[in-house]
MIDOSE-1310 file (N, C-alpha, C; in nm, 2 decimals, decimal comma, always signed):
residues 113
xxxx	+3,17/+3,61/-6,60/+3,24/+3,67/-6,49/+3,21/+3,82/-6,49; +3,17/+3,89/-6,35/+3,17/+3,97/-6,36/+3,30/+4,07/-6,38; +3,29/+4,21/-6,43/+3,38/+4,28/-6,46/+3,42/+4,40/-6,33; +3,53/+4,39/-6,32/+3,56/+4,51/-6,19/+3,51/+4,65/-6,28
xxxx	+3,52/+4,68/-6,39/+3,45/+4,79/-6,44/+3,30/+4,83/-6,41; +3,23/+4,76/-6,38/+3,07/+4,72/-6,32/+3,09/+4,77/-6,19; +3,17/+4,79/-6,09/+3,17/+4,75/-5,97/+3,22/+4,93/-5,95; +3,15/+5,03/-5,89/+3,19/+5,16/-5,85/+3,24/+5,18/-5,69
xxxx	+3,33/+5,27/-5,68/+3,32/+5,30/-5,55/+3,20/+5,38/-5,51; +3,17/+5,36/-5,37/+3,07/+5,41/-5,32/+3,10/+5,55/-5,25; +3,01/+5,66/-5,25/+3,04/+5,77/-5,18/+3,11/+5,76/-5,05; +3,25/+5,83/-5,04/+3,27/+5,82/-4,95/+3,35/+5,70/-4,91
xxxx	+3,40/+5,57/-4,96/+3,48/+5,46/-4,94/+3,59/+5,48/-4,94; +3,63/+5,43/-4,81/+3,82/+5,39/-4,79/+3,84/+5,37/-4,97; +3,91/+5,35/-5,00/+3,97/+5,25/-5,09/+3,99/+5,12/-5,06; +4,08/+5,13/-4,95/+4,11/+4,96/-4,90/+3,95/+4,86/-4,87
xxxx	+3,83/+4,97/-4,87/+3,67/+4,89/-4,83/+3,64/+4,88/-4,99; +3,65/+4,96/-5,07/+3,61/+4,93/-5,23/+3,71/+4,78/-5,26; +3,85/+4,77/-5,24/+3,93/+4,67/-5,23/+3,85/+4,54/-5,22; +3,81/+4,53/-5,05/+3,74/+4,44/-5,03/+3,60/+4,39/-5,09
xxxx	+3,56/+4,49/-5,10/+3,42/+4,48/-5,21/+3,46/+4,36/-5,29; +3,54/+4,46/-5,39/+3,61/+4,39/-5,53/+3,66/+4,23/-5,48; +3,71/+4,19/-5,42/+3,73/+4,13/-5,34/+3,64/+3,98/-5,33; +3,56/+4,05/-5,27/+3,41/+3,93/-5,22/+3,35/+3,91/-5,36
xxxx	+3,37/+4,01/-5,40/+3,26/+4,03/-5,61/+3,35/+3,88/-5,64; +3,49/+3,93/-5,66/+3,56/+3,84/-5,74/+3,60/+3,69/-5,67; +3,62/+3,67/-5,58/+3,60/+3,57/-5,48/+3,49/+3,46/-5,51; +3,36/+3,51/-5,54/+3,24/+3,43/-5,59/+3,24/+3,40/-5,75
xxxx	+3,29/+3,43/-5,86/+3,29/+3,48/-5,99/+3,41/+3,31/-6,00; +3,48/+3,31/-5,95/+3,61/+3,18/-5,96/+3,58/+3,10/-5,87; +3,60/+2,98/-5,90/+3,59/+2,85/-5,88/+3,71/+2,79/-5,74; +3,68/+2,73/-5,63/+3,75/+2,71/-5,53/+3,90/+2,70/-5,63
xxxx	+3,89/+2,57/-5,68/+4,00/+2,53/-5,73/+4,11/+2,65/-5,82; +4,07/+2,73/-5,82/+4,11/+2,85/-5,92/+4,16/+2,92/-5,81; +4,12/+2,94/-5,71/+4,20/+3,04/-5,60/+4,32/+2,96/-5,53; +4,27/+2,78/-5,53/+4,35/+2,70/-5,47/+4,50/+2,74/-5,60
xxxx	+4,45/+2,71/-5,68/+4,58/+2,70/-5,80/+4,63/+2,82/-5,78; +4,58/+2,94/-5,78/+4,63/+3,10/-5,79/+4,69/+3,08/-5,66; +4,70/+3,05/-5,53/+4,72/+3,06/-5,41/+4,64/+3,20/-5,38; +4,51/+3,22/-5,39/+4,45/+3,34/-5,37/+4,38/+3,34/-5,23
xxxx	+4,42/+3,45/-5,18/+4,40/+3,50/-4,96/+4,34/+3,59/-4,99; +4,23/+3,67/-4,95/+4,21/+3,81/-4,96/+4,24/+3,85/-4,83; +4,30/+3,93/-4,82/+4,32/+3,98/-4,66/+4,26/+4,06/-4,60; +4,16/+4,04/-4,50/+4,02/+4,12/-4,40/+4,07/+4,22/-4,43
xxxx	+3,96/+4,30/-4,40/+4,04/+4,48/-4,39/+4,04/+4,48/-4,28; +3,99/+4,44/-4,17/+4,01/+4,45/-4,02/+4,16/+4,42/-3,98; +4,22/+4,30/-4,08/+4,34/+4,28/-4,07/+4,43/+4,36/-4,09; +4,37/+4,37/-4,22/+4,48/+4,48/-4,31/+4,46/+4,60/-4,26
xxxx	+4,40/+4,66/-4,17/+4,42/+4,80/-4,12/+4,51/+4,77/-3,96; +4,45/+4,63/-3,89/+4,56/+4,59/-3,78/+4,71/+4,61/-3,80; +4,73/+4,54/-3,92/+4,87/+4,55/-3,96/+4,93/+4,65/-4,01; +4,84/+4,73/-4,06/+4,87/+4,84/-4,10/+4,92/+4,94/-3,97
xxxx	+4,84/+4,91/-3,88/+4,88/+4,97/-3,74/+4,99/+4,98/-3,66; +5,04/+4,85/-3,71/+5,16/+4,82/-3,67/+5,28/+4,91/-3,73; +5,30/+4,92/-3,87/+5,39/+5,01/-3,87/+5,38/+5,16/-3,84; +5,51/+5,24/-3,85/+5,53/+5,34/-3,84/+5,63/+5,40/-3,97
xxxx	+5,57/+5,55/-4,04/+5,67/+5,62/-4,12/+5,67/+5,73/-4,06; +5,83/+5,69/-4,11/+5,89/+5,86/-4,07/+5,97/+5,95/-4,13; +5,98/+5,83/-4,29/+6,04/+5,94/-4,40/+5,97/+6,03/-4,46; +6,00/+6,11/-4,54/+5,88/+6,20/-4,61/+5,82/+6,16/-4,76
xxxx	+5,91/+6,00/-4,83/+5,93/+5,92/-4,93/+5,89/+5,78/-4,87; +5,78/+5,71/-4,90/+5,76/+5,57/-4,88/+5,77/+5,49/-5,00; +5,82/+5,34/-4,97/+5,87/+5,26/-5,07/+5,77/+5,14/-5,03; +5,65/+5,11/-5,09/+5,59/+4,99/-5,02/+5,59/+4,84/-5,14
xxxx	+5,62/+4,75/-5,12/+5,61/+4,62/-5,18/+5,51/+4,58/-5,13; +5,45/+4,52/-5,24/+5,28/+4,39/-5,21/+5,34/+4,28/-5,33; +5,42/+4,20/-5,29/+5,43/+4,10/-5,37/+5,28/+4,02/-5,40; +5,20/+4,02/-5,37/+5,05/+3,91/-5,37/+4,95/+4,01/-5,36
xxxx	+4,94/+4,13/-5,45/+4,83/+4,26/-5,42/+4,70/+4,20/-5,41; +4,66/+4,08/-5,48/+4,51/+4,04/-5,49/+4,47/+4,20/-5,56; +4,40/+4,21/-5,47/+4,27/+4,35/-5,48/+4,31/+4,45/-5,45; +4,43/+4,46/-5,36/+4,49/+4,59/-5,32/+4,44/+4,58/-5,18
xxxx	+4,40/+4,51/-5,08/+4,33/+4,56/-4,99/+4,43/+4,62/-4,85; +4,54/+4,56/-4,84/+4,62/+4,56/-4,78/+4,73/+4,69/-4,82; +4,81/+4,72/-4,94/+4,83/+4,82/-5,00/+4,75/+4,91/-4,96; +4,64/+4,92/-4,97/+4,52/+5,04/-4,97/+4,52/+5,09/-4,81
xxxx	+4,51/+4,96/-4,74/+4,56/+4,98/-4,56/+4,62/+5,08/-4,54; +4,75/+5,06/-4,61/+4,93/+5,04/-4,53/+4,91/+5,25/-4,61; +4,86/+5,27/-4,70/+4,85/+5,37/-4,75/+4,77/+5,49/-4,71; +4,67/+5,45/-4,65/+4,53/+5,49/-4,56/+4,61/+5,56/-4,45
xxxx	+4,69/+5,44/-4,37/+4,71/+5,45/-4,20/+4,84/+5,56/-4,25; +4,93/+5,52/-4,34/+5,06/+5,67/-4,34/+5,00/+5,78/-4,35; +4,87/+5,79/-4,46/+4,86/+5,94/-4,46/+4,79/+6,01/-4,35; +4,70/+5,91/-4,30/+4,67/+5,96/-4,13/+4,79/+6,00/-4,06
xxxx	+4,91/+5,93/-4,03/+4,96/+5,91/-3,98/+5,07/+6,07/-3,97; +5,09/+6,07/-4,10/+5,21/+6,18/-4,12/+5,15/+6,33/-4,14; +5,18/+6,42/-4,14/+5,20/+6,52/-4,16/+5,29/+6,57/-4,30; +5,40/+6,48/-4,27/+5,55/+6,51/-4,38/+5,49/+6,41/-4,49
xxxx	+5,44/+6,34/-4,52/+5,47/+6,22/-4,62/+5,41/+6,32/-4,75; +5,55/+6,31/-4,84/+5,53/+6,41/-4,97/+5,52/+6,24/-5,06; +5,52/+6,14/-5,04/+5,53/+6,09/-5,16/+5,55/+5,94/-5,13; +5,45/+5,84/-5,25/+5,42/+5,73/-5,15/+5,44/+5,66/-5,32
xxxx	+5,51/+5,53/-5,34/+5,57/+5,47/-5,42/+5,53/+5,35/-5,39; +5,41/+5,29/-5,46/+5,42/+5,14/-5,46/+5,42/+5,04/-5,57; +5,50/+4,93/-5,55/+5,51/+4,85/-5,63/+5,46/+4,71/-5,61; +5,31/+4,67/-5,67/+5,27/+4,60/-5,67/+5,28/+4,47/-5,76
xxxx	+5,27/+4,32/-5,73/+5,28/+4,20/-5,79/+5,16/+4,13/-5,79; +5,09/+4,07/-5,88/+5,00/+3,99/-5,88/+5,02/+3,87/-5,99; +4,96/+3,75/-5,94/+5,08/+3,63/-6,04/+4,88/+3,61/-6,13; +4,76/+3,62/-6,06/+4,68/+3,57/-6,14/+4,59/+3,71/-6,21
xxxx	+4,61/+3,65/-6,36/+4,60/+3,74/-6,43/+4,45/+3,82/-6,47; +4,34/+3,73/-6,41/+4,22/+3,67/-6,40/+4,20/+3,82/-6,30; +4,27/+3,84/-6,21/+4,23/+3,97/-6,10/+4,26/+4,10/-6,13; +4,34/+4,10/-6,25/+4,38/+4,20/-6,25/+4,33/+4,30/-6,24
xxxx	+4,19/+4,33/-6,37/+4,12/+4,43/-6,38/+4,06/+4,49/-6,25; +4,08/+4,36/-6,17/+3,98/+4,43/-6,02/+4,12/+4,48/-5,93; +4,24/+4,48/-5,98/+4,34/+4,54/-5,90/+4,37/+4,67/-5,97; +4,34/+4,69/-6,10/+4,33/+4,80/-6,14/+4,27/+4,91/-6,11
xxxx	+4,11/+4,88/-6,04/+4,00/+4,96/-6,03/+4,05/+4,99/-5,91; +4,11/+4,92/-5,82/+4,14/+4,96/-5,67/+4,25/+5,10/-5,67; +4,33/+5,08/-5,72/+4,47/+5,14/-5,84/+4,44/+5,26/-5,85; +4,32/+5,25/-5,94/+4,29/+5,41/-6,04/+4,22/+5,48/-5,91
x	+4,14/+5,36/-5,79/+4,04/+5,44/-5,73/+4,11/+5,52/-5,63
């Protein structure tokens, strides 16, 4: 298996596009059945910036939940599009869930990045 530690960001990457990277890397590395048993989705970035679109902040304190982070790609979104978005956002709090433990290191790297 490859390791998310192998895997750098590239000059200049979203985070949510390193996400995806990490993503497609680890996606190939595990066995259908292994994502079927994890219930593992990765979510487009195309997506995950759509949806990201959709909301709006207006606190100057964000509280975000990712119960199913995978890779972060969606997190990485929703965090991207507030800081474009605001002006005021002093402070962005997320609490992330991941149930397969197998991803982690690659949710890490998204994390640190």
């Amino acid at each position: 298996m490859i390791k998310a530690i192998d895997i750098h960001p590239l000059d200049n990457e979203l985070p949510s596009h390193y996400a995806d990277r990490l993503g497609v890397v680890y996606a190939k590395t595990v066995s259908t059945q292994h994502k079927k048993d994890n219930g593992q989705f990765f979510t487009p970035t195309e997506i995950a910036h759509f949806m990201a679109g959709l909301t709006k902040q207006t606190q100057d304190k964000l509280k975000i939940l990712d119960p199913g982070c995978g890779t972060g790609i969606l997190s990485s979104s929703l965090i991207e599009t507030f800081a474009k978005q605001s002006d005021t956002l002093k402070e962005i709090e997320l609490v992330a869930y991941e149930t397969d433990k197998d991803i982690l290191p690659f949710t890490q790297a998204t994390l640190d990045y």
